[in-house]
C-alpha positions as CSV (number, residue, x, y, z in Angstrom):
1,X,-0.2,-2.7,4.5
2,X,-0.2,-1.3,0.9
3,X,-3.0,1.4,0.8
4,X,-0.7,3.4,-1.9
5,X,-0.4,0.6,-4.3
6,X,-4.4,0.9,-4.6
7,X,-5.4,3.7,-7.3
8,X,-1.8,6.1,-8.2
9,X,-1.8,8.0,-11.2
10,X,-0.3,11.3,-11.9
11,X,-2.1,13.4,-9.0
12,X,-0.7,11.6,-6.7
13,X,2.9,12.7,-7.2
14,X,1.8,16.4,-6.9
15,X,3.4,18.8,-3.9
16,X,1.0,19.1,-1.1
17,X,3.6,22.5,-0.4
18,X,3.0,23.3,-4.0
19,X,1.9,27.5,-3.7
20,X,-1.3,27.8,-5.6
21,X,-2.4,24.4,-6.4
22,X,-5.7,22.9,-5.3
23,X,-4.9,19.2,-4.0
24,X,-7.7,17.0,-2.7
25,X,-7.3,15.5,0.5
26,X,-7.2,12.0,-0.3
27,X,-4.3,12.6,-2.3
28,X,-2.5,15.3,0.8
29,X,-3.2,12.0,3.4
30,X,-1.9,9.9,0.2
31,X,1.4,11.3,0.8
32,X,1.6,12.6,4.3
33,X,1.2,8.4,5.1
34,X,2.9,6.8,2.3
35,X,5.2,9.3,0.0
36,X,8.2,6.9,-0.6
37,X,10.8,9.3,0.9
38,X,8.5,11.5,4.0
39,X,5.4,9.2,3.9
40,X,5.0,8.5,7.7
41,X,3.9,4.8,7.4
42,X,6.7,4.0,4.7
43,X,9.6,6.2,6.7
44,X,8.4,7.8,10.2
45,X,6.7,5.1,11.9
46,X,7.3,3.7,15.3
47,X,5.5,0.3,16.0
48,X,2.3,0.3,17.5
49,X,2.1,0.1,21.1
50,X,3.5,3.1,24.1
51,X,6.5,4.5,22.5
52,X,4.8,4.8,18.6
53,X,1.9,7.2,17.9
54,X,-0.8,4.9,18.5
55,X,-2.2,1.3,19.9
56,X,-3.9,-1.0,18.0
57,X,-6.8,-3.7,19.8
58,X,-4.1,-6.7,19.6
59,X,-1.5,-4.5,21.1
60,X,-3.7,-3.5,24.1
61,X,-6.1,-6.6,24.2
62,X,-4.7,-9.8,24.6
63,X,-8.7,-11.5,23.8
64,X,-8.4,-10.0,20.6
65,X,-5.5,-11.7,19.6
66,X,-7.1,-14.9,21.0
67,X,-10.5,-14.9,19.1
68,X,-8.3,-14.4,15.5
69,X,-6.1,-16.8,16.7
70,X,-9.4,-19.0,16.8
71,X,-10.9,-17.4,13.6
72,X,-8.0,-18.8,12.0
73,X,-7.8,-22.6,13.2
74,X,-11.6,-22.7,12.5
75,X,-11.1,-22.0,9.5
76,X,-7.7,-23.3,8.4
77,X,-7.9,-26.2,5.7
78,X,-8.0,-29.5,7.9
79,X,-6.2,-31.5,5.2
80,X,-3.0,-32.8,7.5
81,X,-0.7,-33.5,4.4
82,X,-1.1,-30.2,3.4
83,X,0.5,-26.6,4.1
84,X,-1.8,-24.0,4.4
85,X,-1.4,-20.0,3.9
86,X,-2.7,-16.9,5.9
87,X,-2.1,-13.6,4.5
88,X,-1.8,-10.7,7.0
89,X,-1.9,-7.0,5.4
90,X,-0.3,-4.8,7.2
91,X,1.0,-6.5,10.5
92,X,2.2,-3.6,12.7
93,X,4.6,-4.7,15.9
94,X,4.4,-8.7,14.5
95,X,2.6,-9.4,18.1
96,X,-0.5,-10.6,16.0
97,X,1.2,-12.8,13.9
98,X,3.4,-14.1,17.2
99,X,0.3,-15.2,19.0
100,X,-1.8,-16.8,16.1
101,X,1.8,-19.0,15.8
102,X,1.3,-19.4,19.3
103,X,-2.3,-20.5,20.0
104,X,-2.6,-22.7,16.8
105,X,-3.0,-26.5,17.7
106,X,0.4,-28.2,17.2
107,X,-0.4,-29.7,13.7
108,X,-2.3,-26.4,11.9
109,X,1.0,-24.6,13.4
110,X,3.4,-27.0,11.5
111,X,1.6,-26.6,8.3
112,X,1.0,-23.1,8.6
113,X,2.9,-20.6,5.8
114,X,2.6,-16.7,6.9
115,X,2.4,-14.1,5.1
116,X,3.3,-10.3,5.4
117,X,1.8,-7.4,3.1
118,X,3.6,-4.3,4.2
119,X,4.9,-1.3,2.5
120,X,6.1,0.5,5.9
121,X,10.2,-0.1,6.2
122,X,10.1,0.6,10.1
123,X,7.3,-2.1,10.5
124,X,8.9,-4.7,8.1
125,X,11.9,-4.1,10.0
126,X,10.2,-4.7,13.8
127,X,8.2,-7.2,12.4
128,X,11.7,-9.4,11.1
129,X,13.0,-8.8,15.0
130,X,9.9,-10.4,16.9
131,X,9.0,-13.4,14.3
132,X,13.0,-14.5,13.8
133,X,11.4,-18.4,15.3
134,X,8.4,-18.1,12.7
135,X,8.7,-19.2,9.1
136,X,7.4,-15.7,7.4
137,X,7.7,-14.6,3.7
138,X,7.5,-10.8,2.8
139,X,5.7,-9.1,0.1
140,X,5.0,-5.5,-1.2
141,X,1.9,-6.1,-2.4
142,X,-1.9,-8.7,-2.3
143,X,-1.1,-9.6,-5.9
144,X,2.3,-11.2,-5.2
145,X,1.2,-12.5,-2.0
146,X,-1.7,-15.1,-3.8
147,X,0.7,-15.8,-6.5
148,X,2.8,-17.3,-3.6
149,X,-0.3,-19.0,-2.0
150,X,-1.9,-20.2,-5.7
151,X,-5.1,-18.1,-4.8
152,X,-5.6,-20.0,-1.8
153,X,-5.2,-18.7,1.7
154,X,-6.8,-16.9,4.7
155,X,-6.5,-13.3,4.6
156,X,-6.2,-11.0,8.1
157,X,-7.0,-7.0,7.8
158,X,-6.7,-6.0,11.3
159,X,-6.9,-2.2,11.3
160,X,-6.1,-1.6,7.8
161,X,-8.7,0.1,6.0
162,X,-8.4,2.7,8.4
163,X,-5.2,3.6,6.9
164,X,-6.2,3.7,2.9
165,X,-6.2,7.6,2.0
166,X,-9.8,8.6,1.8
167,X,-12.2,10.7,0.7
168,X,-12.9,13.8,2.7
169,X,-16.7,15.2,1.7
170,X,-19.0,18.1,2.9
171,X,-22.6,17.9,2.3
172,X,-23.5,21.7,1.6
173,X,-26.0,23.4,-0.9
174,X,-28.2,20.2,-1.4
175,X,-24.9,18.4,-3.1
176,X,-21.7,16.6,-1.7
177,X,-18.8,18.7,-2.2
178,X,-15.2,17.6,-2.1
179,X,-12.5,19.3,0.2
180,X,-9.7,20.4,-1.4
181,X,-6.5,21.9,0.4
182,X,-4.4,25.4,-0.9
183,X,-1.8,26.7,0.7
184,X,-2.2,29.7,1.8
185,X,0.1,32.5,3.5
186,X,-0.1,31.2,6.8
187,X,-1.4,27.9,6.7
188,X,-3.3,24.8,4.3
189,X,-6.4,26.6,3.7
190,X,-9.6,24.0,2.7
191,X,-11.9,24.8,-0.4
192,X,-15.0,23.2,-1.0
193,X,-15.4,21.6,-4.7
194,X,-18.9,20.1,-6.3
195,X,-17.9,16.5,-6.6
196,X,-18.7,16.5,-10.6
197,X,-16.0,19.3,-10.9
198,X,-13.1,16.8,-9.0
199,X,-11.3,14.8,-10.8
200,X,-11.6,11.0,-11.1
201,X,-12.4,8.7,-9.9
202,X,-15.3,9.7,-8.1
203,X,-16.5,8.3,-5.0
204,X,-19.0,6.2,-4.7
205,X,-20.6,4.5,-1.4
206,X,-23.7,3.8,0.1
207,X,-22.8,6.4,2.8
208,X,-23.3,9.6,0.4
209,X,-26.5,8.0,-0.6
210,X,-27.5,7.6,2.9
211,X,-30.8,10.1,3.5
212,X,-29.9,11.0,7.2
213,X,-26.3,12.4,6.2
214,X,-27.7,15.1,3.5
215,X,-27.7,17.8,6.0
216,X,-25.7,20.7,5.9
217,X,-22.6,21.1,7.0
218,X,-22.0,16.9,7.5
219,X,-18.9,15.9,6.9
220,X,-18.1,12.2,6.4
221,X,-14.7,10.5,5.5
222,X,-15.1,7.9,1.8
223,X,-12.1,4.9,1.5
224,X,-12.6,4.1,-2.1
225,X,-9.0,3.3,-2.1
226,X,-9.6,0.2,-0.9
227,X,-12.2,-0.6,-3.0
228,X,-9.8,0.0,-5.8
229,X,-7.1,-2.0,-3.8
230,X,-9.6,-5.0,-3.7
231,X,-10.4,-4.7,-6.9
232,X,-6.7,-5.0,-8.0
233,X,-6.5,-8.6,-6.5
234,X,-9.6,-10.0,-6.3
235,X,-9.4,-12.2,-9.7
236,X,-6.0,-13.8,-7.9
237,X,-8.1,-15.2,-4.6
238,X,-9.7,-18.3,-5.3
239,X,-10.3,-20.2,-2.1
240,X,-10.5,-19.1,1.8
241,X,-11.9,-16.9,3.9
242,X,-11.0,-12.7,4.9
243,X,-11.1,-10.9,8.1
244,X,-11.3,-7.3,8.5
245,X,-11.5,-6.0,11.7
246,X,-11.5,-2.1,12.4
247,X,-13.2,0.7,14.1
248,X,-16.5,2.3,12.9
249,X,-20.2,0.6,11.9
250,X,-22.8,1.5,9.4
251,X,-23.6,5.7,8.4
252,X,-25.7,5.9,10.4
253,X,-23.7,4.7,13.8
254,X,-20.8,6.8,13.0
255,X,-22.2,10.0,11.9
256,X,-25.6,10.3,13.9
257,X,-23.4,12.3,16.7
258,X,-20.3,13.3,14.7
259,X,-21.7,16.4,12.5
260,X,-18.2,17.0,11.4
261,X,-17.0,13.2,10.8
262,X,-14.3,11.8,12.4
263,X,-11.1,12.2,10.8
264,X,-8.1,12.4,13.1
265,X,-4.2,12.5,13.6
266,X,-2.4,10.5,16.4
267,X,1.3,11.5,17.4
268,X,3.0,10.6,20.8
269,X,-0.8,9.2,21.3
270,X,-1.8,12.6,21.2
271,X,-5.3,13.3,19.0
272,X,-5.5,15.9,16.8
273,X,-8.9,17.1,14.8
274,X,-9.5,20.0,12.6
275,X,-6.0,22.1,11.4
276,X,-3.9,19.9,13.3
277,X,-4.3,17.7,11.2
278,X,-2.5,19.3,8.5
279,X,0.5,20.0,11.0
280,X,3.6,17.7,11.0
281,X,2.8,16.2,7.4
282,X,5.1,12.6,7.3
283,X,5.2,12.6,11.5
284,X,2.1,11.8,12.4
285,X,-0.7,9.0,11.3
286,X,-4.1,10.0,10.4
287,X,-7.1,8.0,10.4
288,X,-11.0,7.9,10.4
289,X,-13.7,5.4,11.1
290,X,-14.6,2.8,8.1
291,X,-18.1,2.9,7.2
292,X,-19.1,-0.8,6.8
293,X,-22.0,-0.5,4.3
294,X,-19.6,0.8,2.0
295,X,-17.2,-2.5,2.5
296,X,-20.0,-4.6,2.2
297,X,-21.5,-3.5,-1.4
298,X,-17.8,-2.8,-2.8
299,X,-16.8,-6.1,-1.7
300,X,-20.4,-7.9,-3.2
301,X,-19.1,-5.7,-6.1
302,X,-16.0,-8.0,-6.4
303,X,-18.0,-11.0,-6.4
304,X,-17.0,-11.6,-2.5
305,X,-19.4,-12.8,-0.5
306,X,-20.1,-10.9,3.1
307,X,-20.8,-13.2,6.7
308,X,-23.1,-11.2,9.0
309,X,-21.9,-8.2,10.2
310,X,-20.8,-8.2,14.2
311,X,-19.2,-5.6,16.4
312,X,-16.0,-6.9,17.9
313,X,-17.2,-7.9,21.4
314,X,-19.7,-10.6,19.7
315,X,-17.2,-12.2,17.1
316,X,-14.4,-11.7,20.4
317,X,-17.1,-13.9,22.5
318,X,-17.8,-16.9,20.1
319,X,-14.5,-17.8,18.8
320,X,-13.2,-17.4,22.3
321,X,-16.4,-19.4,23.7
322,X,-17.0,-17.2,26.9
323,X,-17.4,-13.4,27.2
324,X,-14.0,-12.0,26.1
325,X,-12.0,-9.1,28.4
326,X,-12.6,-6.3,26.3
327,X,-13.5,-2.9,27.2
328,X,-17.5,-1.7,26.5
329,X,-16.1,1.0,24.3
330,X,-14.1,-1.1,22.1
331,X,-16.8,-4.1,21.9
332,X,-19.3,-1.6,20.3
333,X,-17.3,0.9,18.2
334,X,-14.7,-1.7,16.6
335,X,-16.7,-4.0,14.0
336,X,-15.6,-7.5,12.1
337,X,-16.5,-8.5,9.0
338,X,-15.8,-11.5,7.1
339,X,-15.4,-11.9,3.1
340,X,-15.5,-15.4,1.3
341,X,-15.1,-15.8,-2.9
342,X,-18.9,-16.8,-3.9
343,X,-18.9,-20.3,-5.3
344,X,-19.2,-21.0,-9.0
């Protein structure tokens, strides 16, 4: 995971506690998750699963686990000499990693090199405890990842983008309108601030152009922060495939019900909306569904090419090759989405 490598510059090292100054809220999640010294992914975390905060889908669902493991051999070079690299950002517990080692056939599992993109010392550290019998390299960051692989490797993002800051927006007066957090007397007070007024970058996604979410008072939640990230490594990735799996759709799936959007916090698997989450800064995670139109034209952006998008409980059923074990709920709300390099 590395979501606060992706765009930093000078308002990012501002005091969310600060008395009178307007912060936006992608830059008040930027450091409740990841400030170096109270960030909760960097310092506060517990690994997913009953004692953390939260669960993640390969923590709960064993068939999850399974059909990556599947994704991967599939599409693992079948050159037998050869060693071959997979790249996962932001492994949590290690339990996704320990059963794609695991399930491999014997000779991809020889060959295999793993690799670990994660900024959070807790995870790192449960991660070193679980794969001590897996050969596994570290890195802070995508960039010095490829170097490692030569440009060439499969790349996992199970439930990452979820945890990029993002863009928090308010449709209001015909225009989008950024919120932007004060402290007031008694608690963070939220201001609403014409996007041209904000400072940059500004956010841009198919989801503020979509017609159907220009009503007032919608709220909907922008991770341009991984665009940026994306953007920061893409030249580096040559050859291979990328699979992000997560929880959300297209604008229209996520927001036709949710007026308000859907950020939220999780702590002791508790979920908090609305002030909440401004409570606990650094203790808690926060999170929101990804909006997959805006991965798919940020990624065709790049030059990546984008597979047919499927929700989770069709990609679950063909790699696995029957119908997977997976809960109705989580077949239709979590979504996976594969990236290639286009071919010169």
């Amino acid at each position: 995971m590395e979501p606060h490598h992706a765009a930093q510059d000078s308002r990012e090292k501002q005091n969310p506690s600060a008395p009178s100054r307007l912060l936006l809220f992608r830059d008040f999640m930027q450091d409740a998750l990841y400030h170096p010294e109270r960030g909760y992914y960097t310092r506060q975390a517990r690994e997913p699963g009953r004692r953390g905060d939260f669960s993640t889908a390969a923590s709960l669902l064993p068939d999850v686990a399974r059909s990556i493991a599947a994704w991967a051999s599939r599409h693992a070079p079948k050159q037998w000499w050869k060693p071959w690299h997979l790249i996962e950002c932001g492994a949590g517990s290690g339990e996704m990693a320990h059963t794609i080692a695991r399930l491999l056939p014997l000779p991809l599992r020889l060959r295999l090199r793993y690799h670990i993109v994660e900024v959070s010392n807790p995870f790192r550290e449960a991660q070193r405890r679980r794969l001590a019998h897996l050969r596994v390299t570290w890195h802070d960051d995508m960039p010095a990842a490829l170097a490692a692989c030569d440009g060439s490797a499969l790349i996992l993002c199970h439930e990452l983008v979820d945890a990029f800051p993002c863009d928090l927006l308010e449709f209001t007066s015909g225009q989008w309108h950024a919120i932007a957090l004060r402290r007031g007397e008694a608690a963070i007070e939220e201001e609403l601030v014409p996007l041209a007024q904000t400072p940059l970058p500004h956010p841009d996604a198919p989801s503020l152009r979509e017609p159907s979410l220009q009503r007032e008072g919608q709220r909907i939640e922008v991770f341009q922060s991984w665009d940026r990230w994306l953007a920061s490594w893409k030249k580096q990735w040559h050859t291979g495939a990328m699979l992000t799996v997560d929880y959300g759709g297209t604008a229209q799936e996520i927001y036709a019900q949710k007026p308000r959007g859907t950020l939220r916090a999780y702590w002791h698997h508790q979920l908090f909306e609305g002030a909440e989450i401004y409570h606990r800064r650094g203790l808690q995670d926060i999170t929101a569904d990804v909006c997959t139109d805006d991965l798919i034209e940020w990624s065709a952006s790049h030059g990546l090419q984008s597979d047919p998008l499927q929700n989770l409980g069709v990609f679950c059923d063909r790699h696995l090759g029957h119908p997977a074990d997976l809960p109705p709920a989580v077949r239709e709300s979590f979504f996976a989405l594969v990236h290639k390099p286009q071919k010169v």
